[in-house]
C-alpha positions in Angstrom: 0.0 0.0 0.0 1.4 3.2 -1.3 1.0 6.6 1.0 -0.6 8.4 -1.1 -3.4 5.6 -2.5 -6.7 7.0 -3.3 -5.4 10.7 -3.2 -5.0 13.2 -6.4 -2.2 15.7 -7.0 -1.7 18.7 -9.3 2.0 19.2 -10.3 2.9 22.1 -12.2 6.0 22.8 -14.1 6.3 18.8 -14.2 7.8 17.8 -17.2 11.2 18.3 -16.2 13.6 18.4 -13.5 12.4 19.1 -9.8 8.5 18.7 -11.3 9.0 15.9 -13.2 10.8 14.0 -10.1 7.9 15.2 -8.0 5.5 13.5 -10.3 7.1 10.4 -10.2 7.7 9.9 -6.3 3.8 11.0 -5.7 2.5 8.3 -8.3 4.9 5.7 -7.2 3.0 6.3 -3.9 -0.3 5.9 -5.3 -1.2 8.9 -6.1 -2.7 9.9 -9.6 -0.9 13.1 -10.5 -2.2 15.6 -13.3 1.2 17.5 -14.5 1.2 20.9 -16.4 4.0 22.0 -18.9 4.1 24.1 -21.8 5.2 21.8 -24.7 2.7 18.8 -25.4 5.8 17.2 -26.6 7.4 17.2 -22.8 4.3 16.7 -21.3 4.0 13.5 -23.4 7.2 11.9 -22.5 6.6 12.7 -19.1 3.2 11.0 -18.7 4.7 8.4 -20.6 7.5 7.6 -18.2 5.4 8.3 -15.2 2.4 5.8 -16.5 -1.2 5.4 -16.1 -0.7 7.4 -12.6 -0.5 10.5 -14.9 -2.6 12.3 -16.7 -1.4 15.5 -18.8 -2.1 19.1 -19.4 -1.0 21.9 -21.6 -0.9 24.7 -19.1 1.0 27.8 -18.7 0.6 29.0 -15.3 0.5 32.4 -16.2 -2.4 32.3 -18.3 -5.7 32.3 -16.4 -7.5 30.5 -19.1 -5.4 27.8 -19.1 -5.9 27.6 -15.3 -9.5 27.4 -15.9 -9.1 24.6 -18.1 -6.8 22.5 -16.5 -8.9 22.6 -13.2 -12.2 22.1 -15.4 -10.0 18.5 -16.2 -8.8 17.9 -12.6 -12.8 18.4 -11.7 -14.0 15.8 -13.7 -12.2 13.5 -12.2 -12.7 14.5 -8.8 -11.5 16.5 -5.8 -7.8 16.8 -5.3 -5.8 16.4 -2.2 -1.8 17.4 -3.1 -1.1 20.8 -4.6 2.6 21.4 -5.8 2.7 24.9 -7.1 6.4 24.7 -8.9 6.0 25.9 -12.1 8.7 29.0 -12.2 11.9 30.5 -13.4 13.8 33.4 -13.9 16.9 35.0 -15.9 19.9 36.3 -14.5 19.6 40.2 -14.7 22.3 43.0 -13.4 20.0 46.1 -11.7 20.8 48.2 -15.3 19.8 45.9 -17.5 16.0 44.9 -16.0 14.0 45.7 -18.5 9.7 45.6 -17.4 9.3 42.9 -19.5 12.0 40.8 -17.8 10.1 41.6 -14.2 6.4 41.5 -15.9 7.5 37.9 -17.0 9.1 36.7 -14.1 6.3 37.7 -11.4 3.5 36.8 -13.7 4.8 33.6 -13.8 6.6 33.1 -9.9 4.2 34.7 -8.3 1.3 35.2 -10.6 0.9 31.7 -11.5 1.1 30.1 -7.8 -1.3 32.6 -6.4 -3.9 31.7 -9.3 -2.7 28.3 -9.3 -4.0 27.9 -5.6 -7.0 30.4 -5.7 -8.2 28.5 -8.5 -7.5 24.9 -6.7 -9.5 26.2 -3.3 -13.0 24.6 -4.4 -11.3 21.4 -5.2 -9.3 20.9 -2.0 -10.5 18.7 0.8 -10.1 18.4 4.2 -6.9 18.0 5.1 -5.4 19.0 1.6 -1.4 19.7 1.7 -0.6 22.9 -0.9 3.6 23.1 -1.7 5.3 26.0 -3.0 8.5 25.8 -4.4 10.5 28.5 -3.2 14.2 28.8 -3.1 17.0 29.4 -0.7 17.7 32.8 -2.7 14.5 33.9 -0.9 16.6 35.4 2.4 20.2 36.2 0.6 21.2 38.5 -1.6 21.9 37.3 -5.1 23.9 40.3 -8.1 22.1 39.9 -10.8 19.7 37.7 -9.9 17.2 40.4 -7.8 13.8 39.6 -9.7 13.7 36.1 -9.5 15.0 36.0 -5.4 12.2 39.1 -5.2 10.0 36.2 -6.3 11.3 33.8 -4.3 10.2 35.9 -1.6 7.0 37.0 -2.7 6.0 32.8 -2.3 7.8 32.7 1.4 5.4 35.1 2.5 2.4 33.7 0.4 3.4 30.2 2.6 2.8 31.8 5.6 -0.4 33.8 5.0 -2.0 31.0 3.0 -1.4 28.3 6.0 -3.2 31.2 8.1 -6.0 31.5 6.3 -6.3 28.3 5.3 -5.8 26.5 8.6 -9.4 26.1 9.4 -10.1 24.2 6.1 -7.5 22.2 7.7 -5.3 22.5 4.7 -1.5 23.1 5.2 0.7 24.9 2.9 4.7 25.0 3.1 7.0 25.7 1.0 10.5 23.8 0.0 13.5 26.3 -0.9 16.2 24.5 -2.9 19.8 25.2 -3.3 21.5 25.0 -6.6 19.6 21.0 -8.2 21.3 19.8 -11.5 18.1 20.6 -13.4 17.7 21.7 -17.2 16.2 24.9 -15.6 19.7 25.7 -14.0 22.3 24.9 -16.6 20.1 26.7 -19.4 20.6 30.0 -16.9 24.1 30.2 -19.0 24.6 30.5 -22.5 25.9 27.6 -23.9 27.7 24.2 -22.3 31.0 25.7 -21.3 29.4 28.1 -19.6 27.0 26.0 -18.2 30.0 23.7 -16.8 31.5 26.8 -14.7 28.5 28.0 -13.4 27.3 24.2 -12.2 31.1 23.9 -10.7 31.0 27.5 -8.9 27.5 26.7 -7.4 28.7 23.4 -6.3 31.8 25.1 -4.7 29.5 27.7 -3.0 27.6 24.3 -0.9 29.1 22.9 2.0 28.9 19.7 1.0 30.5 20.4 -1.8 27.7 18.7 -4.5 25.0 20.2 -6.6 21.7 19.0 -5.3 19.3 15.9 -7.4 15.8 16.6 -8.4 15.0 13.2 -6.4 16.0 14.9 -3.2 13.4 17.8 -3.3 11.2 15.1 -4.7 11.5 13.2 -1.3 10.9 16.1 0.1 7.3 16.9 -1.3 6.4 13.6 -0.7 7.1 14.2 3.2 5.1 17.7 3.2 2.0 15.8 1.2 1.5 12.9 3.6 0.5 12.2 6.8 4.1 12.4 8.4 4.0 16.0 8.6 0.6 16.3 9.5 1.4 18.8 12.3 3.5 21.3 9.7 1.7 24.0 8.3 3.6 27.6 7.0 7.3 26.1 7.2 9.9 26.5 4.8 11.9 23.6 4.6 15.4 24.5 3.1 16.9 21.3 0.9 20.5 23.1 0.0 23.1 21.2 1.0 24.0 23.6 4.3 24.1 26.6 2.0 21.5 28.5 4.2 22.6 27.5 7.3 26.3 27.1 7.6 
């Protein structure tokens, strides 16, 4: 018997890296697990490693009527008891070069697209429901270059804590994970081409006490604990999965 048997899960962002690991740990619990991305091509491949535990959507976040649809799916097949809110990601920027549409793009999507995410997921939830934001360990240091997306960051720390407020007499719980630096596609495809990508993977790594980027399986771990029974009595916590980078 899986933890999660019977129960139903939105990932978004889940056709790749910390999404896509998500997906898989949730359903290999029993959960079925509706997964959003932005190519149909991804999303396929995903649902198709994942198996009949996954149904797919074509969703961007920061489109409302996309939202809309995907929870008009998700309602048809029932109510849903795991939200993970991780579709995101940002562009390094120095404080000259932010354009609006560089900010406009990565709010709408970091912060727009949660918040609409889980307004639109209220009606759906029951009892007991777990909602998970995907944050980031950027959220409480300073970062050159790099001030929109950690603005972000901290825009979904604060959501975590108001949410699991308000929402603490539905008995729902929301918390938020906040990463270090996870070998993802997201993260190398911040530089500009694969020698790039190589230094900034090796300076990140050299930045984390222990001395190792982070796996998308160990934040996936993670959401599974926040989603289940064994942190039952957790609700507007920020878990930090970096390696010591926060703390030491």
């Amino acid at each position: 018997m899986g933890q999660l048997n019977g129960k139903t899960a939105l990932v978004t962002g889940g056709t790749s890296g910390i999404g896509l690991a998500a997906a898989r740990r949730l359903a290999s619990e029993g959960a079925h697990v509706f997964l959003t991305g932005r190519r149909q091509e991804a999303i396929d491949e995903a649902v198709a490693a994942i198996g009949d535990r996954a149904t797919g959507v074509r969703a961007d976040v920061a489109d409302l009527d996309d939202l809309d649809r995907l929870f008009a799916q998700i309602k048809q097949h029932g109510s849903l008891d795991i939200v993970f809110a991780n579709a995101g990601g940002g562009e390094f920027a120095a404080l000259p070069d932010i354009t609006w549409d560089h900010y406009a793009d990565t709010f709408n999507t970091n912060v727009g697209g949660t918040l609409f995410t889980v307004q639109k997921a209220l009606p759906l939830l029951t009892a007991g429901a777990s909602i998970i934001l995907t944050s980031s360990n950027i959220d409480t240091k300073g970062a050159a270059s790099f001030s929109v997306y950690a603005a972000t960051k901290a825009a979904l720390r604060s959501f975590t804590r108001s949410w699991a407020a308000e929402l603490v007499t539905r008995g729902i719980r929301v918390n938020s994970i906040a990463p270090g630096p996870i070998e993802t596609p997201g993260l190398s495809g911040l530089a500009g081409g694969p020698e790039a990508a190589e230094q900034l993977l090796q300076g990140l790594a050299a930045g984390v006490p222990m001395q190792r980027l982070g796996r998308p399986e160990e934040i996936a771990e993670t959401v599974l604990f926040l989603a289940g029974e064994a942190s039952s009595y957790m609700t507007g916590t920020e878990i930090y999965v970096d390696g010591g980078a926060s703390q030491i």
